[in-house]
C-alpha positions in Angstrom: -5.4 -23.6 18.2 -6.1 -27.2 19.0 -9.9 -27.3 17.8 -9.5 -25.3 14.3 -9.0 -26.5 11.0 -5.2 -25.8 9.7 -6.6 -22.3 7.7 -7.9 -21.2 10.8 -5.9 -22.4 13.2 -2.4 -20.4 11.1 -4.6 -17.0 11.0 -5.2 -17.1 14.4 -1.5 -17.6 15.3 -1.0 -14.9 12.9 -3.2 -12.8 14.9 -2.1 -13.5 17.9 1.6 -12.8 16.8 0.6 -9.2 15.4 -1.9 -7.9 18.4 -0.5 -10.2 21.3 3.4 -9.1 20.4 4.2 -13.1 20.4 6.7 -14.1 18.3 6.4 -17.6 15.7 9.6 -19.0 17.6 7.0 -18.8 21.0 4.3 -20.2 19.3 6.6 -23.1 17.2 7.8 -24.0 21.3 4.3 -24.4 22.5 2.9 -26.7 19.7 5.8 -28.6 19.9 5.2 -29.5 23.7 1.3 -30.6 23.1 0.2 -33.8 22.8 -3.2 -35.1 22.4 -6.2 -33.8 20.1 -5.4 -31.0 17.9 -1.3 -31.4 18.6 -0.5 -32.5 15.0 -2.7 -29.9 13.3 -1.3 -26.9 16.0 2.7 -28.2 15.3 1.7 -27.6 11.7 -0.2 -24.4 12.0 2.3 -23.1 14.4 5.4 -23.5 11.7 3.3 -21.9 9.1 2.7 -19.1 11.4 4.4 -15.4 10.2 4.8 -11.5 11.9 3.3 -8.5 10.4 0.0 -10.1 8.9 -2.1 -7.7 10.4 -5.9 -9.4 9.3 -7.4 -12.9 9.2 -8.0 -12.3 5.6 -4.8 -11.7 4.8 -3.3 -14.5 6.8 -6.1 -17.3 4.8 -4.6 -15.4 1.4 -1.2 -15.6 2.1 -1.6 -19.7 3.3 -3.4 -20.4 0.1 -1.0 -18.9 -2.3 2.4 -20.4 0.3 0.3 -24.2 0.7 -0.1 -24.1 -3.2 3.5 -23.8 -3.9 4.1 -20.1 -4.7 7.1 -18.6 -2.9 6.4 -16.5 0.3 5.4 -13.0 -0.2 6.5 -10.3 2.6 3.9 -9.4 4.7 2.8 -5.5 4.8 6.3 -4.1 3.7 7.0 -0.8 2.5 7.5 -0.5 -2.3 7.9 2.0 -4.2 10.6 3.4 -6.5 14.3 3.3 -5.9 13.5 7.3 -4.5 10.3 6.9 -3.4 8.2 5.0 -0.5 4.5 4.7 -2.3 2.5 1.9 0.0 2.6 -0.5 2.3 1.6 -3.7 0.0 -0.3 -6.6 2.1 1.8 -9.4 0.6 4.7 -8.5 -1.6 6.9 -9.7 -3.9 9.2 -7.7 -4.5 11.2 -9.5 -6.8 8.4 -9.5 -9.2 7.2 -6.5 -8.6 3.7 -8.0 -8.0 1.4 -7.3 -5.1 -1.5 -8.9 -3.7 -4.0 -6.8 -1.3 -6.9 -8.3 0.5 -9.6 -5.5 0.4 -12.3 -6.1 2.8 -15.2 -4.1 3.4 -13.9 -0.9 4.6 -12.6 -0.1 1.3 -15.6 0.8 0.0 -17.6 1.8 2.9 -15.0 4.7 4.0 -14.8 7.2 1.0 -11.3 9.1 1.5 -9.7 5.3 1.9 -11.7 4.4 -1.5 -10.3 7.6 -2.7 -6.8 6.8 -1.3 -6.6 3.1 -3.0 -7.3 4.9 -5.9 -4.6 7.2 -6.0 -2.2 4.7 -4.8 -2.8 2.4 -7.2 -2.0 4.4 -10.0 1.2 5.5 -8.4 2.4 1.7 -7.9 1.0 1.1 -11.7 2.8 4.4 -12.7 6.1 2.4 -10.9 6.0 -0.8 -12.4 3.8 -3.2 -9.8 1.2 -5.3 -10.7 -1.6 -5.2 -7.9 -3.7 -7.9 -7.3 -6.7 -7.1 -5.5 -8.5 -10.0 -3.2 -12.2 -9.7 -1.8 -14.2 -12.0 0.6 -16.0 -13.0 -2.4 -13.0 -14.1 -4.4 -12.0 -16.0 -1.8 -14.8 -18.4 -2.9 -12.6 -19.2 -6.1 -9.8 -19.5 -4.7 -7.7 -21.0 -7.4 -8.3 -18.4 -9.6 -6.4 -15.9 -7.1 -3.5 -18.8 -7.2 -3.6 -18.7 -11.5 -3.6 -14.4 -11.6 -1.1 -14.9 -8.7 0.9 -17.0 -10.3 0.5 -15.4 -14.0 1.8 -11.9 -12.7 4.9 -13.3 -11.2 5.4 -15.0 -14.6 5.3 -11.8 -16.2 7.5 -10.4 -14.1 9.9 -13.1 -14.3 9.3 -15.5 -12.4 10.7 -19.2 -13.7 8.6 -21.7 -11.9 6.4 -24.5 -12.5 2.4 -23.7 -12.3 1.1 -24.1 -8.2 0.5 -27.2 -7.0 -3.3 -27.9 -5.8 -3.4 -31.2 -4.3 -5.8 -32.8 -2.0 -4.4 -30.9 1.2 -5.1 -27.4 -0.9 -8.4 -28.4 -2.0 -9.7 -29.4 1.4 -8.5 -26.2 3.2 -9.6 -24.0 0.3 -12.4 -25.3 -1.5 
């Protein structure tokens, strides 16, 4: 992790975590016995590092909403109703009731999935959560994802000051 950039360098612990079955503790150990180039950036990455992001995308959202100053969403957990299991949301908060769902390309190049998000959508709507859908090409404004982050946990109650973008933020993200 040494050689990328902070963004980079927590996705790909991220990745590792979910397809290599290491664990953030392993990875927290390791950066924190480097030295030399890259050590400061790979301590940093490694604490930021989570289980259960299952893609880079995901992992680059979830460190630009967390690095802005929005609480920590749960990655890929089951929501629903108080009877009912309806999705697995990317990042959650479940407090809120607000999800945010990185949809990359195979959402609209396989149809039954297309047809699927659809239907599942409707049925979170139908229960109360606000979904908040994140493309590779919103990714390019990424502080607008921060403000309709931010603005849907505000509706649902949420009673925090407006994220924090701040030269770190900007750098990574912009």
């Amino acid at each position: 992790m040494s050689d990328l950039g902070l963004a980079d360098a927590v996705a790909a612990g991220d990745w590792l975590v979910h397809h290599r079955g290491l664990e953030p503790p392993d990875l927290v150990a390791y950066a924190e016995s480097q030295r030399g180039r890259g050590a400061r950036i790979s301590r940093q990455a490694a604490h930021l590092v989570r289980s259960n992001l299952w893609s880079l995308r995901e992992s680059r959202v979830r460190l630009l909403l967390v690095l802005a100053g929005l609480p920590e969403p749960a990655p890929n957990v089951w929501v629903g109703t108080d009877h009912e299991r309806l999705a697995i949301g990317d990042m959650v908060y479940s407090t809120w009731k607000v999800i945010v769902e990185y949809d990359g390309f195979q959402h609209l190049d396989n149809r039954s999935q297309w047809e699927r998000d659809i239907v599942r959508l409707g049925e979170l709507a139908d229960a109360g959560w606000v979904v908040i859908r994140v493309t590779n090409n919103q990714l390019r404004c990424p502080r607008q994802i921060i403000l309709r982050v931010w603005r849907a946990l505000v509706a649902g109650g949420y009673a925090a000051p407006a994220p924090v973008i701040d030269g770190q933020w900007s750098t990574l993200f912009e």
